[in-house]
C-alpha positions in Angstrom: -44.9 54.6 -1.5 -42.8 52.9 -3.0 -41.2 50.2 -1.5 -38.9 48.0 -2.8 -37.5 44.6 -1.9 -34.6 43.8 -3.6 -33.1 40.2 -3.3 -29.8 39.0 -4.4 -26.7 37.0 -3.3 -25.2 38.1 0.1 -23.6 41.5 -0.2 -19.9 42.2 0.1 -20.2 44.6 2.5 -22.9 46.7 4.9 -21.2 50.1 2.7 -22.4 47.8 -0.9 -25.9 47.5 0.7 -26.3 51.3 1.5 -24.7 51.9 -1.8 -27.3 50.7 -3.6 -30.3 51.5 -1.5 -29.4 55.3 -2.0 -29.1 54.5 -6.0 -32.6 52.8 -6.1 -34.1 56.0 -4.2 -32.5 58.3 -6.3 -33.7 56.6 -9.1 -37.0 56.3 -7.7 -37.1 59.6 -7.1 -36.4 60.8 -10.3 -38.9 58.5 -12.5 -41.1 59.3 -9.7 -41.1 62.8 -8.8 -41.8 61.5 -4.8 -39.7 62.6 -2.3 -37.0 60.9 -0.2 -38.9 60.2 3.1 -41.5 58.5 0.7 -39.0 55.7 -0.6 -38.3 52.4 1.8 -36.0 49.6 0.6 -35.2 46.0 2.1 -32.4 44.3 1.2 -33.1 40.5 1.7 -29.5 38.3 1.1 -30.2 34.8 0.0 -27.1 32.3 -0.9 -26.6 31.2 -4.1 -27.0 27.3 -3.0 -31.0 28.5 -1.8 -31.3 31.4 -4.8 -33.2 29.0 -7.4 -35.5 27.2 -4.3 -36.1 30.3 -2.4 -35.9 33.4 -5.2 -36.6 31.8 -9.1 -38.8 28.9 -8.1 -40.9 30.8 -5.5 -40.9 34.4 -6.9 -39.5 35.0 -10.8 -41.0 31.8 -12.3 -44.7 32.1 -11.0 -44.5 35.7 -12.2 -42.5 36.1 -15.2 -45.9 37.6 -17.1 -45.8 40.7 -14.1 -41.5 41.4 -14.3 -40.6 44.4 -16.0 -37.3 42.7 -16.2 -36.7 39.0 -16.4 -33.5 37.4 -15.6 -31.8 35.8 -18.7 -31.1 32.9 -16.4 
């Protein structure tokens, strides 16, 4: 507890993807007060031709009521 999934457009490199999975536990920690070996993240890369079928169709659309954050796409 917690995991995150976090999807987005194919990284620009492995070093971008660990990058931001040690930000997101940081920040996890922090808010959180849990402890490193608590946090898991998956990084899930989805092209920008299959983001609005696979990601804002299937995921952000159905659940816009549950985001903390909507896109302002």
């Amino acid at each position: 507890m917690p995991h995150v999934v976090v999807k987005m457009y194919p990284a620009d490199s492995e070093e971008q993807k660990v990058k931001l999975s040690s930000e997101i536990t940081k920040v996890i920690m922090s808010v959180t007060g849990k402890p490193d070996a608590a946090v898991s993240i998956r990084i899930d890369e989805v092209s920008e031709d299959k983001w609005m079928q696979e990601v804002y169709n299937k995921e952000i659309i159905p659940h816009l009521d549950d985001l903390y954050k909507k896109p302002g796409y």
